[in-house]
GUDO-659580 format. One record per residue (C-alpha): residue in three letters; chain; x, y, z. Coordinates in steps of 0.5 Angstrom, whole numbers, plus 500, padded with zeros to 3 digits. Each point is the difference from the previous one (the first is absolute). Last residue first. Example, Ala and Ser with C-alpha at 12.3 -4.5 7.8 and 13.67 -1.06 7.14 Angstrom:
2
REC  res  chain    X    Y    Z
REC  ser      A  527  498  514
REC  ala      A  498  493  502
***
This chain:
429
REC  res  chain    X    Y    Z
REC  unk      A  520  561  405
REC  unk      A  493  501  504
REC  unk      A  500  493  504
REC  unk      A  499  504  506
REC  unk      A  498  508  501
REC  unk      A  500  506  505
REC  unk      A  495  505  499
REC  unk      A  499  506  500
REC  unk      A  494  504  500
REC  unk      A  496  507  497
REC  unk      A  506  503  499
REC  unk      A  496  507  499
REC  unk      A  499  506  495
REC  unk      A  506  501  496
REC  unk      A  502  503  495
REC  unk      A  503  506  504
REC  unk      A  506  495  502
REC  unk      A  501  500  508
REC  unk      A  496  493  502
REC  unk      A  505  497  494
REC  unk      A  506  502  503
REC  unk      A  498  496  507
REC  unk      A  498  495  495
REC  unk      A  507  499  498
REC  unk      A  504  500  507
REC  unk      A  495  495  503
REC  unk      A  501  495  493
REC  unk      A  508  502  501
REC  unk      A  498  497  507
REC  unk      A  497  494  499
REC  unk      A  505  498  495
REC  unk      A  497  498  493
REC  unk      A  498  494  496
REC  unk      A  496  501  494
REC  unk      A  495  506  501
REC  unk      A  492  499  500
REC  unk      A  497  507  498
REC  unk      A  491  501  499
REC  unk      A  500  507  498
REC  unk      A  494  504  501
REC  unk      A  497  505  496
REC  unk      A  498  507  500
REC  unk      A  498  507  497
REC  unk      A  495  496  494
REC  unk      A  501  493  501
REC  unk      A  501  493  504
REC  unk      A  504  494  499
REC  unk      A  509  499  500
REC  unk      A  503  494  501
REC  unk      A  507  499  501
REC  unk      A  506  494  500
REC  unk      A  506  498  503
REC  unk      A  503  507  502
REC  unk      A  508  500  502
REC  unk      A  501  505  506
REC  unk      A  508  502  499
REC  unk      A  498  506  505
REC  unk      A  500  505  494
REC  unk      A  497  495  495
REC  unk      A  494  500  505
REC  unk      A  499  508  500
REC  unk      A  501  500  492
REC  unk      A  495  495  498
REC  unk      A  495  504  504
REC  unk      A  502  507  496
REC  unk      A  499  497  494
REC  unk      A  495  497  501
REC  unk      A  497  506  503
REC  unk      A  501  504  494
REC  unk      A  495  501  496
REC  unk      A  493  500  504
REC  unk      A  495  495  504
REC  unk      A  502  503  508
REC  unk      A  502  495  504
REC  unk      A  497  495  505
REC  unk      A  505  495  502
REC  unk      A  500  492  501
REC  unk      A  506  497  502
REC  unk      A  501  492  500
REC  unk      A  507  497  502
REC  unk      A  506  496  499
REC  unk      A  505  497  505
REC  unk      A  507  502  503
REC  unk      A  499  502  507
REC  unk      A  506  505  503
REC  unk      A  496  505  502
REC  unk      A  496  494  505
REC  unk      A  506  499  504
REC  unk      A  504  494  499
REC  unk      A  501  497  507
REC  unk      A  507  497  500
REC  unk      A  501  494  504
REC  unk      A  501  498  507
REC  unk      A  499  492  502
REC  unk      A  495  496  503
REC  unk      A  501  493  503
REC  unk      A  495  495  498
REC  unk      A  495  497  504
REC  unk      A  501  493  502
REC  unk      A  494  495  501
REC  unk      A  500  496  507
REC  unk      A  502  495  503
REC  unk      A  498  496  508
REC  unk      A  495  495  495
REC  unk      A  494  502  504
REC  unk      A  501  507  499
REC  unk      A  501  499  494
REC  unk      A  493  497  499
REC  unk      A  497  505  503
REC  unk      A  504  507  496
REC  unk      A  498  495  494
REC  unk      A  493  500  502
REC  unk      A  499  508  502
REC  unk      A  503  502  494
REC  unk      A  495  497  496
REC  unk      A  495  502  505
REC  unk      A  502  507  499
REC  unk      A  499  499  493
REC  unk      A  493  498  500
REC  unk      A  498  505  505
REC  unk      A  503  506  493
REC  unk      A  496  496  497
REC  unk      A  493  499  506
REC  unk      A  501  507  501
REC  unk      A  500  504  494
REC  unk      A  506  502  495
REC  unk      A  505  498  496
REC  unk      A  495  495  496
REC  unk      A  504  497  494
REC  unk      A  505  499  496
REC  unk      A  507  498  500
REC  unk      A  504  501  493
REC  unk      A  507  497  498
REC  unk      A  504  503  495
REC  unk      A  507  496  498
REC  unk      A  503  495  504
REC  unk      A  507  500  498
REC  unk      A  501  509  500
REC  unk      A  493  502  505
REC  unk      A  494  504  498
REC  unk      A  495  499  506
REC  unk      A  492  504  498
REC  unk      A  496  501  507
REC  unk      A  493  499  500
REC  unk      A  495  503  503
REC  unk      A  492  499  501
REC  unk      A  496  506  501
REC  unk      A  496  501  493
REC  unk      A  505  498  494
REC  unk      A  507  497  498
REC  unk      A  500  499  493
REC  unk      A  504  505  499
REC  unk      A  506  497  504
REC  unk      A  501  494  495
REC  unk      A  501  505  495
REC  unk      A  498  500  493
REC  unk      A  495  507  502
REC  unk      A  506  503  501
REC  unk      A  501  504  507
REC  unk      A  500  507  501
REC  unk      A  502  501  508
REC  unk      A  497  503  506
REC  unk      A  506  501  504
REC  unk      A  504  496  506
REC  unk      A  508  500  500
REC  unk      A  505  496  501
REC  unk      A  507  500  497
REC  unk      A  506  496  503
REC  unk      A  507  502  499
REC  unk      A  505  495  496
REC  unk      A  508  500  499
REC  unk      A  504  502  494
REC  unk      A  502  507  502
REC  unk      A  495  503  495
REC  unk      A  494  497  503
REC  unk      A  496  494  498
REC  unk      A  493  500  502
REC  unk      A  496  494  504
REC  unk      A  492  501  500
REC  unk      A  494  501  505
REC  unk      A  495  502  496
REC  unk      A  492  501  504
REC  unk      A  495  502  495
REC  unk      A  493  504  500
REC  unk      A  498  497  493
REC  unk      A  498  505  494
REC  unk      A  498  495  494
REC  unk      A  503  502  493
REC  unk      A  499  498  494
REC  unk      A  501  507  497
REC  unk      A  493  501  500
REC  unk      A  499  497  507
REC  unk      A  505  506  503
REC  unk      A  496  505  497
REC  unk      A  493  498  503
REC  unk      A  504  499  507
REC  unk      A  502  506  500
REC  unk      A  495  504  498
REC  unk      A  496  496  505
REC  unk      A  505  504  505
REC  unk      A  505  496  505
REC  unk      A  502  507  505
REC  unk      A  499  495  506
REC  unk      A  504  494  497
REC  unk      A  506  501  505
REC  unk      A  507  502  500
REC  unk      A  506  497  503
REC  unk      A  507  499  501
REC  unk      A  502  494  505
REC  unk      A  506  501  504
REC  unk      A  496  502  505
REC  unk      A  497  493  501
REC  unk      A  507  498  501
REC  unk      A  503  496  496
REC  unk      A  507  495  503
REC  unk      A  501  496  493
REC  unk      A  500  493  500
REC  unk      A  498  501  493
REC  unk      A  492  497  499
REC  unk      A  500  500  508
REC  unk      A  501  507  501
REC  unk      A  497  502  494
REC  unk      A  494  496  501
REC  unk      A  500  504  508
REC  unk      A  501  507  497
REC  unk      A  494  498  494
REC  unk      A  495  499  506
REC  unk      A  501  506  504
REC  unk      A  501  504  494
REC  unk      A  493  497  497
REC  unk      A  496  503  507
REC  unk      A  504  506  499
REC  unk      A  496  500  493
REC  unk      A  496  506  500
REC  unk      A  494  497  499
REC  unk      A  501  494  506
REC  unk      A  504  504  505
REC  unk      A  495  506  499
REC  unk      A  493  496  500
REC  unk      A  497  504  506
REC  unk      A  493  496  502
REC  unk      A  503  494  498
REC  unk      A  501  497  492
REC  unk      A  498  493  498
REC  unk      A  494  499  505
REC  unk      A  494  500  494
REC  unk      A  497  507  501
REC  unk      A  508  503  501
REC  unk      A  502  497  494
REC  unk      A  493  503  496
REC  unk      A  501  507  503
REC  unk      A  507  499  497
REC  unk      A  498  498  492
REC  unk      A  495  506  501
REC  unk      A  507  506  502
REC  unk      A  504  497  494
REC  unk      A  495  501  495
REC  unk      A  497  493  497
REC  unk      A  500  499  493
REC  unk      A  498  492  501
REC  unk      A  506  496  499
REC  unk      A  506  505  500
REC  unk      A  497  504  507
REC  unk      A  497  494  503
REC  unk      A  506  496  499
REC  unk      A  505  506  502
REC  unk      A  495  499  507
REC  unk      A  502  494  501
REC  unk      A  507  500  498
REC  unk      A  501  505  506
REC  unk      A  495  497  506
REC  unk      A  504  494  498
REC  unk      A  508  501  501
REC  unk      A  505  496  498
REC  unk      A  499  501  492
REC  unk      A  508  497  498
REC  unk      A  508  501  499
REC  unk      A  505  497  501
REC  unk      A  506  500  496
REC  unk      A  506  497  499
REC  unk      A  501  493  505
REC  unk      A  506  497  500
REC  unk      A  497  492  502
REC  unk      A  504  496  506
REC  unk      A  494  504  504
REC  unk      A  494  499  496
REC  unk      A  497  493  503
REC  unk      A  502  503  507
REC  unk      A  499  507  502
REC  unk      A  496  502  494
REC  unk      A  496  494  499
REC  unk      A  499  501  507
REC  unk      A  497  507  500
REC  unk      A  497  500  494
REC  unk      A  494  495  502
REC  unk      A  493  504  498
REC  unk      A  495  501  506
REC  unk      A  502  507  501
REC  unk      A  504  504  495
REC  unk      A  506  501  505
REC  unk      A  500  499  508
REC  unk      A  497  493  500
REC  unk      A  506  496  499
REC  unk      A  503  503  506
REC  unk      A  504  495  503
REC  unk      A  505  500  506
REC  unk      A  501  494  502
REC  unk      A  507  498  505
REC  unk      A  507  499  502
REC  unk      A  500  507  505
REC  unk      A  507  504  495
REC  unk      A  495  498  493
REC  unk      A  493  502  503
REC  unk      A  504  507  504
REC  unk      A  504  502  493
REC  unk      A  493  499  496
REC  unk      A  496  504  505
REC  unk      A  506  506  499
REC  unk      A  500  500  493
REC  unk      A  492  500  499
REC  unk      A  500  506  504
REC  unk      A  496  505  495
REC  unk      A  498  495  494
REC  unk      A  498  495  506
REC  unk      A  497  504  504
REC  unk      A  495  503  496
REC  unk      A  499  493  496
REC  unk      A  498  497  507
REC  unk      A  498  494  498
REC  unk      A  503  496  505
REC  unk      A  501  493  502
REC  unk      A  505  499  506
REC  unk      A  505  495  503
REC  unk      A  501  500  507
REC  unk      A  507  499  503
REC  unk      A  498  505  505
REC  unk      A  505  505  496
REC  unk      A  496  499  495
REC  unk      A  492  501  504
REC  unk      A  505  507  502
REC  unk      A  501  502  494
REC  unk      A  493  499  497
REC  unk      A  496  504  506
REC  unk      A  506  506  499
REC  unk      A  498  501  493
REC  unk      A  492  498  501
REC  unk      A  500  507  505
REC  unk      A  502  503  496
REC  unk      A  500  500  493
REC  unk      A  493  499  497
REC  unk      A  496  493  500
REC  unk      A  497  496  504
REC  unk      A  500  494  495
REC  unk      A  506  497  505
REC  unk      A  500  493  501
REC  unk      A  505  496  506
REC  unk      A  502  493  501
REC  unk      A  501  496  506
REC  unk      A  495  503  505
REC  unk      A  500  496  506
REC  unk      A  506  505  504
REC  unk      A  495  506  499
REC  unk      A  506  506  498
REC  unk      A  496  501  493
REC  unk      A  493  500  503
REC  unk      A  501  504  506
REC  unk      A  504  506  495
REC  unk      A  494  500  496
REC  unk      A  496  502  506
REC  unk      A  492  501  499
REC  unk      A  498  492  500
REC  unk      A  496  496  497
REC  unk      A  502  492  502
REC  unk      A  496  500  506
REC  unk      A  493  498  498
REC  unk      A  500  496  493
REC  unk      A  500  504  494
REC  unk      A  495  500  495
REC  unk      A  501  503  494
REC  unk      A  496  506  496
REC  unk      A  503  505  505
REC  unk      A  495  504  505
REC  unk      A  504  505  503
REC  unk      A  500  501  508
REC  unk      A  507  497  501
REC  unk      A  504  507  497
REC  unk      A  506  500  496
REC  unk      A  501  492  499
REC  unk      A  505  495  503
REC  unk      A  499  493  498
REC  unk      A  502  494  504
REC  unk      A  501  492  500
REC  unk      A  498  500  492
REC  unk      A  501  492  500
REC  unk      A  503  498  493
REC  unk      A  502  492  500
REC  unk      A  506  498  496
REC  unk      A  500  492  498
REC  unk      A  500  504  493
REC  unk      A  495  497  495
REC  unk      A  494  497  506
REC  unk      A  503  506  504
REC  unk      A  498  505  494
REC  unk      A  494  496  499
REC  unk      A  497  501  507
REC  unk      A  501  506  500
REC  unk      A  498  504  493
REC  unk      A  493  502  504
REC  unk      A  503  503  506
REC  unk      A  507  502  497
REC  unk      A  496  503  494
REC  unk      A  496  504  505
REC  unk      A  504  503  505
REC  unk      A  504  502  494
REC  unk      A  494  504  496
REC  unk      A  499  503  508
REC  unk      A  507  502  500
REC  unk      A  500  503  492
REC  unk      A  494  505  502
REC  unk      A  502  502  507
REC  unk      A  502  495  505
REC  unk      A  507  502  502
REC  unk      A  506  497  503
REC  unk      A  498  492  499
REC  unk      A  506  497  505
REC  unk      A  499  492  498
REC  unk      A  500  494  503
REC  unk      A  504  494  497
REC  unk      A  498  493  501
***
């Protein structure tokens, strides 16, 4: 038998209670190991819960839970930074192996945890902290780790890509496509981590480090949200045969010194319709793995909700059980420094959209920006009549910062009326 120390009981706990409750029997049946959930630590007692729980495993102090001497395992789904970083680094020093899917934590403190699970010979597993239900974590850690991975990039969070399909699919504005996420639960009350893509960042740093060996810190992470995505956009991008996806890219770059430096970033994206990430639609998630052996590879599925994202926890949760059983455990890798290349240094395509007075000339004047800064345009659409029109530009691949450069030129020529948007693109050349 092996009792477990359930730190919160929210919506992912109470999934878990469940699972362990109905998938018992035959998880011992498979295993040999038997789960008891021996006590749980919640915010308030008074709150009803969708669970049951016998009397006397309820508690208020977390600290109580990992410190009791008959809890030989510990499960964090509490969430933030503190206090679940100290829970968690007192259960290891204890020699108790934990579940966590704790995504903040982890992309902030990741390095710290990994250190203090090798140093105490025990668990720490985290499947369950990016993209729900879907097994990336350990195929990354494990089946992954002899590969030399390039690239990771993926749809990692769900309010963002449901709301893009509502808008690519059915013509919905951008304010509607979120009123329906928060009615059927997908976005909370205040939906800022999820639309400005600080949810994403987290989630990318811990692919990042896992993907690279690398120490990524959310911080790390450059940003931008789906927030300013207009129909517009959407409208023009399928045109070109293009899909707008939030994305999540995690990539190894050469430096002029010969060595490697780890770009991530987090931005709505113009996706072909030809790749596999297009098609990923509604809330689920996918993550989209490019290695040099074993090519690409792509897990799909729900990232979110309780029962997926309880289904990983108790993945987890078996393994840490039986091999706790067994006295071993599953090494993490060691982090190392690399370089963090800064977002000015990106090199990629994009999509401009820009409103411009319709007369001879601004073209001309146009063109001569972007040669000015080295911008080499791909390919470019005009529409519209009378005293306006609209240039749809995408670039061959160019630098961050000299498309930075150019368009702060280009906002100053007389001709022109508005960048309307700019977007960052993949499988443009």
């Amino acid at each position: 038998m092996v009792r477990v120390g359930l730190l919160g009981c929210g919506n992912v706990g109470a999934a878990l209670v469940q699972l362990v409750e109905d998938r018992g029997g035959e998880i011992t049946a498979r295993t040999g190991v038997r789960l008891e959930l021996g006590r749980v630590a919640v915010r308030s007692l008074a709150r009803k819960r969708p669970v049951h729980l016998d009397d006397g495993v309820l508690t208020v102090d977390a600290a109580e839970v990992v410190a009791d001497p008959n809890v030989d395992l510990v499960v964090e789904v509490m969430g933030g930074i503190e206090p679940a970083r100290e829970l968690i680094l007192a259960a290891l020093a204890a020699g108790k192996p934990v579940v966590t899917a704790n995504k903040e934590l982890l992309a902030n403190h990741g390095a710290e945890l990994f250190a203090a699970a090798n140093a105490a010979g025990v668990d720490l597993l985290f499947e369950a902290a990016v993209a729900g239900g879907i097994p990336i974590m350990r195929p990354l850690r494990e089946s992954l780790v002899g590969e030399e991975v390039r690239r990771v990039m993926g749809i990692v969070n769900g309010t963002t890509n449901f709301i893009l399909t509502q808008m690519s699919e059915h013509g919905t504005s951008y304010a509607e496509a979120l009123a329906e996420a928060q009615q059927l639960g997908y976005a909370e009350r205040d939906p800022t981590a999820d639309v400005e893509g600080y949810d994403a960042g987290a989630k990318a740093a811990i692919l990042a480090s896992l993907a690279f060996g690398a120490k990524v810190v959310a911080g790390d992470v450059y940003h931008e949200g789906i927030s300013g995505i207009t129909p517009t956009d959407i409208d023009f991008a399928r045109r070109l045969g293009y899909v707008i996806k939030l994305l999540a890219i995690a990539e190894l770059v050469g430096e002029p010194d010969g060595t490697e430096a780890v770009a991530v970033r987090v931005h709505p994206t113009m996706v072909p319709l030809s790749h596999p990430l297009a098609g990923v639609r509604d809330s689920f998630n996918a993550v989209f793995v490019e290695g040099a052996a074993v090519g690409d590879l792509m897990f799909y599925g729900r990232g979110a909700g309780g029962d997926p994202t309880g289904s990983a926890v108790l993945g987890d949760l078996i393994d840490a059980a039986t091999n706790l059983g067994k006295g071993t455990h599953a090494s993490l890798i060691s982090l190392v420094r690399r370089p963090i290349r800064p977002i000015d240094e990106l090199l990629t395509s994009y999509y401009l959209n820009l409103d411009v007075h319709d007369r001879p000339g601004v073209l001309r004047a146009i063109a001569e920006v972007f040669e000015r800064h080295g911008v080499s345009i791909r390919s470019m659409e005009q529409e519209g009549t009378g005293d306006t029109a609209r240039l749809i530009l995408i670039t061959h691949e160019a630098r961050e910062a000299d498309v930075q450069a150019t368009l702060e030129d280009i906002r100053g020529l007389d001709v022109i009326l508005n960048v309307t948007s700019v977007l960052r693109v993949i499988g443009a050349e």
